[in-house]
C-alpha positions in Angstrom: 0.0 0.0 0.0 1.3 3.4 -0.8 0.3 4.8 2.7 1.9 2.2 4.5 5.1 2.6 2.3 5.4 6.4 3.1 5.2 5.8 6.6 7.9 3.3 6.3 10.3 5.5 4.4 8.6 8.7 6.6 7.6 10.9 3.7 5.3 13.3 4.3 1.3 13.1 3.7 -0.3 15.5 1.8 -3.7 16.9 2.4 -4.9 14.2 -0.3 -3.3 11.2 1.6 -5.0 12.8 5.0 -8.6 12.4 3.2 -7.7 8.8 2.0 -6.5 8.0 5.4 -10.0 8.5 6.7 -11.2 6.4 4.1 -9.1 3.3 5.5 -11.0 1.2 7.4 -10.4 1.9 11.4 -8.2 -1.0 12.5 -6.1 -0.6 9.4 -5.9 3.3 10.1 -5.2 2.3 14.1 -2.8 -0.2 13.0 -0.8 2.5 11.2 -0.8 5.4 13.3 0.2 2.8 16.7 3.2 1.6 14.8 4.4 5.5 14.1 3.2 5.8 18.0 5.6 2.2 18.7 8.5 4.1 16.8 8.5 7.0 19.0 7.4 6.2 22.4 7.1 2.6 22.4 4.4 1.3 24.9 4.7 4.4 27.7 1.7 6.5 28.0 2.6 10.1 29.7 0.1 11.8 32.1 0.8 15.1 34.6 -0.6 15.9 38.2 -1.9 19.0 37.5 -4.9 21.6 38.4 -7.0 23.3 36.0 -8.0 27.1 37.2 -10.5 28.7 35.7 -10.5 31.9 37.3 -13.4 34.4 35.9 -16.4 33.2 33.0 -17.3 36.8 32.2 -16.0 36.5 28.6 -16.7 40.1 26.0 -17.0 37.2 23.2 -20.1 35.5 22.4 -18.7 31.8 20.7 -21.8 30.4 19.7 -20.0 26.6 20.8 -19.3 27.5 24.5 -21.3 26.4 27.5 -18.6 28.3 30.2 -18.8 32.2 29.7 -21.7 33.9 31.3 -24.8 34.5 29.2 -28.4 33.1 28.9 -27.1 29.6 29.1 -24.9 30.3 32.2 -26.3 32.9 34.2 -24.0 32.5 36.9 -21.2 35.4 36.7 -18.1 34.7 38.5 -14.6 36.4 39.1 -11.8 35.2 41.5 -10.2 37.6 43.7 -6.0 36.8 43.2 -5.6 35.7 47.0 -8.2 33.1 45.9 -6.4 32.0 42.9 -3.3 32.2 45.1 -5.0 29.7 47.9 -6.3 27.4 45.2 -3.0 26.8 43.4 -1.3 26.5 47.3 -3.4 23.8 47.8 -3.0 22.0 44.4 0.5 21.8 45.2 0.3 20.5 48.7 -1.5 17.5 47.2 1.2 17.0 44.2 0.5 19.1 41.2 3.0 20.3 39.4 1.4 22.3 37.0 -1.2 25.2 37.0 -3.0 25.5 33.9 -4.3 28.7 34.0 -7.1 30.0 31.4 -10.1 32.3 31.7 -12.6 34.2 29.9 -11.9 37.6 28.0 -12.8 39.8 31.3 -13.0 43.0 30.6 -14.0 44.3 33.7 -10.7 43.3 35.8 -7.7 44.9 33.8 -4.8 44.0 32.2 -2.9 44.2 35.5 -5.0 41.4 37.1 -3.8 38.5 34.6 0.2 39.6 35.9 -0.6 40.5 39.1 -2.2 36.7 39.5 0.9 34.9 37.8 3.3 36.8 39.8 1.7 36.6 43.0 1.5 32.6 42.3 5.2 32.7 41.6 5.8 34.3 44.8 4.2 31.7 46.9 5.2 28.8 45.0 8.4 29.2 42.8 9.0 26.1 41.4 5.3 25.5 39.9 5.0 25.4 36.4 2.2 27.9 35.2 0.9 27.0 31.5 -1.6 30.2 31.0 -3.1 32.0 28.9 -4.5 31.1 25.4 -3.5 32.7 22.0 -7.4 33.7 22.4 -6.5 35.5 25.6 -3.6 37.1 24.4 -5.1 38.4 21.5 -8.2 40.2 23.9 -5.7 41.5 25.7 -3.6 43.1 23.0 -6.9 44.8 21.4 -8.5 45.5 25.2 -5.5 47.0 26.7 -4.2 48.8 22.9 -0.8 46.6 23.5 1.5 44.9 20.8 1.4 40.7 21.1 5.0 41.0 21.9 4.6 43.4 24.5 1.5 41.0 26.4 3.9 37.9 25.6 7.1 39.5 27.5 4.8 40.7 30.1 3.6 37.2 31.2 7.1 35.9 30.9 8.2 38.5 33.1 5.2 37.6 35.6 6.3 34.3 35.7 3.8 32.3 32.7 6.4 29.1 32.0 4.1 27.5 28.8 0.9 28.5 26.5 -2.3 26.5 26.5 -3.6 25.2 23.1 -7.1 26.9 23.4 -8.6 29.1 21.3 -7.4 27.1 18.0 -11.2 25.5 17.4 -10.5 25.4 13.4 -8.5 27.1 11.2 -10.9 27.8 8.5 -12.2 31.1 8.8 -15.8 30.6 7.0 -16.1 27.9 9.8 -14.8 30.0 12.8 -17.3 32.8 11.4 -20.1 30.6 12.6 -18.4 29.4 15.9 -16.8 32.2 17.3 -16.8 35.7 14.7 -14.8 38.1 16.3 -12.2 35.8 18.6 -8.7 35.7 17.4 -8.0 34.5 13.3 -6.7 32.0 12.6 -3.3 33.7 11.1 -2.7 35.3 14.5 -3.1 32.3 16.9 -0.4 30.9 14.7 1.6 34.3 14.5 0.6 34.2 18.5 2.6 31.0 18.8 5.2 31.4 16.8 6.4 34.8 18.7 6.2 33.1 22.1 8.2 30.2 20.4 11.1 32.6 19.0 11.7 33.4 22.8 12.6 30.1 23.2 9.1 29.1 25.0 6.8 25.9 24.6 3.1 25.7 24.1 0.2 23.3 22.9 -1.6 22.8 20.2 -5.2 22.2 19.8 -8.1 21.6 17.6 -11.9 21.8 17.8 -14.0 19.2 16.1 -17.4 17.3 15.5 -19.1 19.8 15.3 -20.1 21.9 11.8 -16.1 21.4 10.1 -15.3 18.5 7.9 -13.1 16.0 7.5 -11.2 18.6 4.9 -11.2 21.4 7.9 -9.4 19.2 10.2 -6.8 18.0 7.5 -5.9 21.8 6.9 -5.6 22.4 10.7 -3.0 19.6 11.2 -0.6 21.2 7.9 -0.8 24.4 9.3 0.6 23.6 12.3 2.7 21.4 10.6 4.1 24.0 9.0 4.7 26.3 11.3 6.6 23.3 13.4 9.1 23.0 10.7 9.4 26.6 11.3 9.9 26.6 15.0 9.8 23.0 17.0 7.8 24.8 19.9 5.1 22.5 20.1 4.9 20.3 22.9 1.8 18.6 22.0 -1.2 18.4 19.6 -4.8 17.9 21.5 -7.8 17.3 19.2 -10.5 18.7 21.2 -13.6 16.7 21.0 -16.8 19.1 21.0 -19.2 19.0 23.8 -22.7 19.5 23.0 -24.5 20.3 26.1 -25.9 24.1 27.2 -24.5 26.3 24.1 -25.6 27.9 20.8 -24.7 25.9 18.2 -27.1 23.1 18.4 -25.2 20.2 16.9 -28.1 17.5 18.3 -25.5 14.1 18.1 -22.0 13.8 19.3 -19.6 12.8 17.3 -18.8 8.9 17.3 -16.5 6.8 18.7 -15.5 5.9 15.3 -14.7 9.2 14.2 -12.7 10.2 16.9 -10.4 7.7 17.0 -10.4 7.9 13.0 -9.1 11.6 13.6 -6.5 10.8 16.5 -4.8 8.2 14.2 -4.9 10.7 11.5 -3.3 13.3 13.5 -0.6 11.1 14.6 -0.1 10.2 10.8 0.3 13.8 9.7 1.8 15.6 12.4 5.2 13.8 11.9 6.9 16.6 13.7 4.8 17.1 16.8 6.3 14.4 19.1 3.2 13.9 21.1 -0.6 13.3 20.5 -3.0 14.1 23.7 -6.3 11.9 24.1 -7.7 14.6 26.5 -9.7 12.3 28.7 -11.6 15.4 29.7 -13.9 15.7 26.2 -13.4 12.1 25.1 -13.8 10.4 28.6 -11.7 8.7 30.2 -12.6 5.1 28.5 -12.1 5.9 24.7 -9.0 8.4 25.7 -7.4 4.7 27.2 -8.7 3.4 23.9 -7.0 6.1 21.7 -3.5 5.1 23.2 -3.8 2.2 20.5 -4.9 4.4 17.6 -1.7 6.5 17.5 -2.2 8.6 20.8 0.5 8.5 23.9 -0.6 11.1 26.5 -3.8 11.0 28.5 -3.7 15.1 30.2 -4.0 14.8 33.9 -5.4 14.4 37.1 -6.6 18.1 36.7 -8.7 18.1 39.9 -11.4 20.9 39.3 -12.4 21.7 35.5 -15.1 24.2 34.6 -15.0 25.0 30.7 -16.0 21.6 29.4 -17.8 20.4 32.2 -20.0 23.2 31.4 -20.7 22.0 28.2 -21.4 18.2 29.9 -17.9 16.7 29.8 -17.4 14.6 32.9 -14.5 16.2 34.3 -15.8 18.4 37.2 -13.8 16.5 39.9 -11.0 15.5 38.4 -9.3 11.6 38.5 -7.0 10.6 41.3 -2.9 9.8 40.1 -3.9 6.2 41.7 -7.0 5.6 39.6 -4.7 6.8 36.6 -1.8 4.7 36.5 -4.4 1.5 37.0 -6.1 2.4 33.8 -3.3 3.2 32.2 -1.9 -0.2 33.1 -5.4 -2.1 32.8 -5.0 -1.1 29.4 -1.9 -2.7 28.6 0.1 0.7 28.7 3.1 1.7 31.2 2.2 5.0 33.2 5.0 7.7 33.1 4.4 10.8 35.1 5.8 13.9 33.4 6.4 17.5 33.8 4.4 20.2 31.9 7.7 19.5 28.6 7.4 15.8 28.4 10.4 15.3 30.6 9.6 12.3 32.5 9.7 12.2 36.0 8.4 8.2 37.0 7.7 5.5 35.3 5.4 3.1 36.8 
């Protein structure tokens, strides 16, 4: 098969191979993509002890796909005061988290002082933490809000102490699409031009993509080679995490979920295509925990993490409120027929289990 021949001899798939990739049956597809996931990380599946902080849903953008901001379909306005954020992410670490992932709505109301203030004032308390904060999303509010340059936000919150960038705010590429889901919210071109500036300091960040719910199969191929690209440009991506769509409590009334099927169809994909990214996230948190175990044979070797607390998906009915326990993680990990290695926020690893 040619497919299987340039994976052997690693050439590079095209955006026509991606759309016959889908067309392979799934086992053949799974097959594929686990041997390129074999080659690079052989049976270990990485995880974090981390805590997700969410720290104010009053959001000036309207994105017709999310269930978290405040608005008719969550009446509930909420901001954190910084000495609450503080006490959270003091507790987080007294229990073993590592990492502090750190994104919010586009607040308005607080100022641009707020978002340092918080980091450094986290910092202060707790030096050695690893804050990943702060979406490409939230970056570009903040440039517009506050009349500031994206370099001069990005050397602000590495001067506050911000050690990695989220993923968020990606959804898809395709502007007709993002039109529809979230008009107004950073372009496509400046997410990447976002990224690519906090990589040239010599930073790290994720990348992620939003689908199943009004993109194609097309949309998500032209996703991955854009951030293809822009990894041969730079190597600052940690991680890719395709972002399954949660259809609960928002605007955008996509009545099924996407399948099983076509999930782990588009994981195996990714891992195909994204020959430069070294690792693909099943994030437990909008593909549960059960098919993100799954997904470690269909090209995927990293799971997220414990996370604790989680508000934006949860919102939207993901099943990720509380949290999973670093016990109950390294037993389905292993049930599965994986080793568990704990890792930092880079991919360094820290245990193997």
């Amino acid at each position: 098969m040619d497919r299987e021949k340039k994976i052997v001899t690693k050439q590079r798939f095209s955006f026509e191979d991606g759309m016959k990739l889908y067309d392979l049956d799934l086992f053949t597809l799974g097959k594929l993509a686990n041997e390129k996931r074999v080659a690079l990380h052989q049976k270990k599946t990485y995880f974090n002890v981390n805590r997700h902080i969410n720290p104010s849903n009053i959001c000036v953008d309207v994105c017709k796909f999310c269930s978290f901001s405040a608005s008719r379909k969550n009446p509930n306005p909420y901001t954190m005061s910084i000495d609450e954020v503080v006490q959270i992410a003091k507790e987080a670490v007294a229990r073993g988290a590592d990492e502090l992932h750190i994104v919010s709505a586009h607040n308005a109301e607080v100022g641009y002082n707020w978002y340092l203030d918080m980091f450094k004032s986290i910092k202060e308390e707790l030096p050695k933490v690893h804050i990943k904060a702060l979406t490409a999303a939230e970056i570009d509010f903040l440039s517009r809000e506050y009349k500031k340059s994206y370099e001069e936000v990005i050397d602000d919150m590495i001067e506050a102490g911000v050690d990695s960038m989220p993923g968020g705010g990606a959804e898809i590429f395709d502007e007709r699409i993002r039109k529809k889901l979230c008009k107004g919210k950073v372009g496509s071109n400046d997410w990447l031009k976002i990224h690519k500036l906090w990589h040239q300091r010599g930073k790290k960040s994720n990348a992620t993509m939003l689908f199943g719910h009004i993109e194609s199969r097309q949309h998500r191929i032209d996703h991955m080679l854009r951030l293809r690209e822009l990894q041969d440009k730079t190597q600052g991506f940690n991680c890719f995490i395709p972002l399954v769509y949660q259809t609960k409590n928002n605007f955008l009334k996509v009545k099924h979920p996407l399948s099983a099927h076509e999930i782990l169809k588009t994981i195996a994909v990714s891992r195909l295509i994204l020959d430069n990214i070294a690792n693909i996230k099943a994030y437990w948190v909008t593909s549960t925990i059960n098919l993100a175990t799954v997904a470690q044979e269909f090209g995927a070797n990293d799971l997220d993490g414990t996370i604790e607390k989680e508000s934006i998906n949860a919102a939207a009915g993901a099943q990720s409120a509380n949290g999973i326990s670093m016990e109950e993680f390294i037993s389905l990990i292993k049930n599965s027929g994986f080793i568990p290695v704990r890792r930092d926020s880079l991919y360094n690893e820290l245990k193997v289990y």
